[in-house]
C-alpha positions as CSV (number, residue, x, y, z in Angstrom):
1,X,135.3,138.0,125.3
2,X,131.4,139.1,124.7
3,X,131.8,139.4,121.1
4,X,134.2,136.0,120.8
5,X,131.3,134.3,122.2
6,X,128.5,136.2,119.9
7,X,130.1,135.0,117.1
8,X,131.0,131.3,118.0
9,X,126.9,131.5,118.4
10,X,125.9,133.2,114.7
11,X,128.8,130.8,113.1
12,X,127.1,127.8,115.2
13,X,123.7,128.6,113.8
14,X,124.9,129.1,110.4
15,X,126.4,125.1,110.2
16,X,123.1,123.9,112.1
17,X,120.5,125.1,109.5
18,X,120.0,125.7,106.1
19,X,118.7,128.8,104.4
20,X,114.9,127.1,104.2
21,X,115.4,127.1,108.8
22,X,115.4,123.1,108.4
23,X,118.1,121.3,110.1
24,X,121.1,120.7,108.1
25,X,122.0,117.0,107.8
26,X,118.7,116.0,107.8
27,X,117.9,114.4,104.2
28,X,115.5,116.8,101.9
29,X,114.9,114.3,99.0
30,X,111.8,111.9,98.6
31,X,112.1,109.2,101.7
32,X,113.3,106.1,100.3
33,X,110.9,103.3,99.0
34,X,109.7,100.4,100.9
35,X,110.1,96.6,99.9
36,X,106.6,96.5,99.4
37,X,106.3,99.2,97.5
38,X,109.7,98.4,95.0
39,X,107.8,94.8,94.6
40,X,104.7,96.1,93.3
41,X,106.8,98.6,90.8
42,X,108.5,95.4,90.0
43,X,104.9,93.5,89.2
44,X,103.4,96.8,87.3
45,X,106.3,96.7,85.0
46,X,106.0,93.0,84.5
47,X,102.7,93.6,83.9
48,X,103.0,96.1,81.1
49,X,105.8,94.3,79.5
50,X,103.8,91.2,79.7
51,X,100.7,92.9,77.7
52,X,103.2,94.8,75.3
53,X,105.4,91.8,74.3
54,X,102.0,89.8,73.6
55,X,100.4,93.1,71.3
56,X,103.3,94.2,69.6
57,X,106.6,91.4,70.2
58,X,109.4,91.4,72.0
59,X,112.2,93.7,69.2
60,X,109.1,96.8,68.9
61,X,109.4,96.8,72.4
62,X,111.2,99.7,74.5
63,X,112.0,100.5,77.6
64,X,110.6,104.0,77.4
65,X,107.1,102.0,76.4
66,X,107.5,99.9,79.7
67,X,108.3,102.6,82.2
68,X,105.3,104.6,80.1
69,X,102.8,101.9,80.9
70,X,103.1,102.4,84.4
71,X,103.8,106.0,84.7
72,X,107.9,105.6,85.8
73,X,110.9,106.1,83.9
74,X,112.9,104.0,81.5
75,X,115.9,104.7,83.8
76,X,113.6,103.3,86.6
77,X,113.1,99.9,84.6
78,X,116.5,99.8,84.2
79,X,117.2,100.1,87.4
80,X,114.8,97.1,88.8
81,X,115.8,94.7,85.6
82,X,118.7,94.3,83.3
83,X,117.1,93.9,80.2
84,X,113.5,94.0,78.8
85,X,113.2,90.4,78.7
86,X,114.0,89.9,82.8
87,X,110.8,92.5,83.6
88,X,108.4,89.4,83.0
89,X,110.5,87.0,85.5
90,X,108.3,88.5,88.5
91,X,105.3,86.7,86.5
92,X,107.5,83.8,86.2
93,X,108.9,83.8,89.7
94,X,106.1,84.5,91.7
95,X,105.0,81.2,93.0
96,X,108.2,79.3,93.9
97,X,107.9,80.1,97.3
98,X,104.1,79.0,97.4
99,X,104.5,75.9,96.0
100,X,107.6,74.9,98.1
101,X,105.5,75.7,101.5
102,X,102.9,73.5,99.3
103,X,105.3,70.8,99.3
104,X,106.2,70.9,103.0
105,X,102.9,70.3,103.9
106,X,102.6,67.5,101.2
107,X,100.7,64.8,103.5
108,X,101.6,60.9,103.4
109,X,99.3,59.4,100.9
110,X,97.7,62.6,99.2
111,X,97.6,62.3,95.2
112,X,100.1,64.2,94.2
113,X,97.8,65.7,91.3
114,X,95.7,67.0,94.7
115,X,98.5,69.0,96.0
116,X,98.0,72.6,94.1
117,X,93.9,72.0,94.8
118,X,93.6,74.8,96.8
119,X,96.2,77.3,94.7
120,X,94.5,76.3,91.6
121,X,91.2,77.9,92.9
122,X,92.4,80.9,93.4
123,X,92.3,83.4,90.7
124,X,95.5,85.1,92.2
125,X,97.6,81.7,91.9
126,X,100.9,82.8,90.6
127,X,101.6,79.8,88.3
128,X,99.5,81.0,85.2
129,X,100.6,85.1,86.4
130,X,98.6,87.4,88.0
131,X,96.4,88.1,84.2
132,X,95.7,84.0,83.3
133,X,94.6,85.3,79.9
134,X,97.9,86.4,78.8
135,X,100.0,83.5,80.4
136,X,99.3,81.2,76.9
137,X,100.5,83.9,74.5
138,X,104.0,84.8,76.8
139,X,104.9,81.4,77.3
140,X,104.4,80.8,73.2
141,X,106.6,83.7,72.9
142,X,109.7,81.7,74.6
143,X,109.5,79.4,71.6
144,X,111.1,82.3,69.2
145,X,112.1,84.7,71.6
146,X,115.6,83.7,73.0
147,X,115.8,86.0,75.7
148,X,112.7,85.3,77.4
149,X,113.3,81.3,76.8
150,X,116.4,82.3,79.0
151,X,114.5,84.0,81.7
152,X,111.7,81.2,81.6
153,X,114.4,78.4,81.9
154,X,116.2,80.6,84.4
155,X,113.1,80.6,86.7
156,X,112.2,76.8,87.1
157,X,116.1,76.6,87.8
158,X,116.1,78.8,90.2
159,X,112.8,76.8,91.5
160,X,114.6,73.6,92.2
161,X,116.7,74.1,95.0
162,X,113.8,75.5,96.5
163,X,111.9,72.1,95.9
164,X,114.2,70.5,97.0
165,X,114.8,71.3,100.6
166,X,111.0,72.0,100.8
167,X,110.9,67.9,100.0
168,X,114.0,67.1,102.0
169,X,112.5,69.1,105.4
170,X,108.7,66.9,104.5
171,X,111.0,63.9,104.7
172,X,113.4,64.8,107.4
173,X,116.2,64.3,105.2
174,X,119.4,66.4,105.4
175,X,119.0,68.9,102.5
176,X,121.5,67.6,100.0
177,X,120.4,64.4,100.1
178,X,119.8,62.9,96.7
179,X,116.1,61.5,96.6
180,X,114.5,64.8,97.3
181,X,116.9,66.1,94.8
182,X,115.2,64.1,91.9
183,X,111.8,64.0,93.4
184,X,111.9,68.0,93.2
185,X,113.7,67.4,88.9
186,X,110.7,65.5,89.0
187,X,108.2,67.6,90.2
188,X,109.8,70.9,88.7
189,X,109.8,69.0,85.0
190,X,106.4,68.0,85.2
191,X,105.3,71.6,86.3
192,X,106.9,73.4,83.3
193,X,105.8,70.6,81.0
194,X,102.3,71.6,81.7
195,X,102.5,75.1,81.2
196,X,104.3,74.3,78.2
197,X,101.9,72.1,76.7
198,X,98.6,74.3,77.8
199,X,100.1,77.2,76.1
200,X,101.1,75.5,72.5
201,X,98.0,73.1,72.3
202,X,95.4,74.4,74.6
203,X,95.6,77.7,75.6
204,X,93.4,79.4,72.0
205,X,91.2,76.8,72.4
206,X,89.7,78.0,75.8
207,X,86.7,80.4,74.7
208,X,86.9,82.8,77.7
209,X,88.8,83.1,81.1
210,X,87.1,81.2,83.0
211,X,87.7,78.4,80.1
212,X,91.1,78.9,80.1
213,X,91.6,78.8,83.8
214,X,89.9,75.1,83.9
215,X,92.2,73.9,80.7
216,X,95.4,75.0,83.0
217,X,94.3,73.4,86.0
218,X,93.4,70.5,84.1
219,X,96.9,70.3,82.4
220,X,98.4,70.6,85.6
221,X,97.1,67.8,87.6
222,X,97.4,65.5,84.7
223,X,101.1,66.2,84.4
224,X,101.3,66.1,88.7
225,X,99.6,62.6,88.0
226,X,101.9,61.0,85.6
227,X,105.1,62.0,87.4
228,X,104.1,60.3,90.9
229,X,103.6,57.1,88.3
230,X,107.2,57.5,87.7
231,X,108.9,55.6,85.1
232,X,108.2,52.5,84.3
C-alpha cells in the first residue's frame, strides 16, 4: 500500500512540472501583444511603407523592405495587412473617428469651414498622416497606382457611415434617415476633394513643413466652405 501511494506521488509530480521545475500548462512563449501595442506596429509599418513607396514606388517595393524598416518580419506584415498597398490605410484611416466626434459636436450656426479649427492646429491631426510632408507625394501616387487608389477610395467609404450617424445623433435623427445620409456624401466628398486637389496642385509648391501644413488647412476650409453653399 506504502509503495502504491509513493508512486501515485512521483507519477503526480512528473504530469505537474516540466523538466525546467515550472508548472506544466502554464504558457512558456512570449505573452501575447496588447491592442496598443499591435496598433503602433500597425502605424510603424504604415509609416515605412509610406516613406518607401514615395522614394522608390510602389512595384520596387517588398515586404521584406517594410518589415525591415521597422525591425519585424515580412511574415509579421503579412500578418497585420493583406497586401503592401493596405499597410498605408492606418495613415488613411486614422481620423474617421475624430472627425465624426467633430461632427457630433458640430454647434447650430458654426461655419462649417470652422469645424476642423482646432484638429487643423495640431501637428498630430490625422487627416494629412502622422508625417504632413509625405501626405502630397502618397496621395499623387493613387493617380497611377491602382492598388493604393483602391485602399484610398476604400477609406472615405468606410468613413461615410461613420458620418453619417455622427450627423444623424447631432440632429436627433434615427440613423438611417436620409438627410444626414447626403449631408455626410456631402461632407465626405468635399474632404477627399481637398486632399486631392492640395496634393496634385499645391502640395510642391509649399517651400517647407510648416508651408505645407497652412496650404492643407487652407484647402480644407475652402472646400468645407463651398459644400455648406450647397448647390445652386
Amino acid at each position: 500500500m506504502t509503495a502504491a501511494r509513493g508512486n501515485t506521488s512521483r507519477s503526480t509530480t512528473r504530469s505537474t512540472t516540466t523538466s525546467a521545475g515550472r508548472p506544466a500548462g502554464r504558457p512558456t512563449g512570449r505573452p501575447p501583444l496588447t491592442e496598443e501595442r499591435k496598433a503602433e506596429i500597425r502605424l510603424g509599418i504604415a509609416r515605412a511603407a509610406v516613406d518607401l513607396f514615395v522614394t522608390q514606388g510602389v512595384a520596387a517595393t517588398t515586404g521584406e523592405q517594410i518589415g525591415a524598416a521597422v525591425g519585424v518580419s515580412a511574415r509579421t506584415v503579412w500578418r497585420y495587412f493583406p497586401s503592401k498597398e493596405s499597410c498605408v490605410s492606418p495613415l488613411f484611416s486614422a481620423g474617421i473617428d475624430m472627425i465624426a466626434d467633430r461632427l457630433r459636436r458640430w454647434r447650430p450656426g458654426q461655419p462649417l469651414d470652422e469645424l476642423l479649427d482646432q484638429e487643423l492646429a495640431d501637428e498630430q491631426h490625422a487627416l494629412a498622416g502622422p508625417d504632413r510632408a509625405t501626405v502630397g507625394a502618397l496621395v499623387r501616387l493613387t493617380r497611377t497606382e491602382p492598388g493604393l487608389r483602391a485602399i484610398w477610395l476604400q477609406t472615405y467609404d468606410e468613413a461615410e457611415p461613420a458620418f453619417a450617424r455622427a450627423l444623424a445623433e447631432r440632429a436627433g435623427l434615427p440613423a438611417d434617415d436620409l438627410r444626414p445620409t447626403i449631408q455626410a456624401a456631402i461632407f465626405n466628398a468635399a474632404l477627399r476633394a481637398a486632399v486631392e486637389h492640395y496634393a496634385w496642385h499645391i502640395a510642391d509648391a509649399a517651400s517647407d513643413r510648416a508651408g505645407a501644413e497652412a496650404e492643407l488647412a487652407a484647402t480644407l476650409r475652402s472646400a468645407l466652405r463651398i459644400a455648406a453653399q450647397g448647390v445652386v
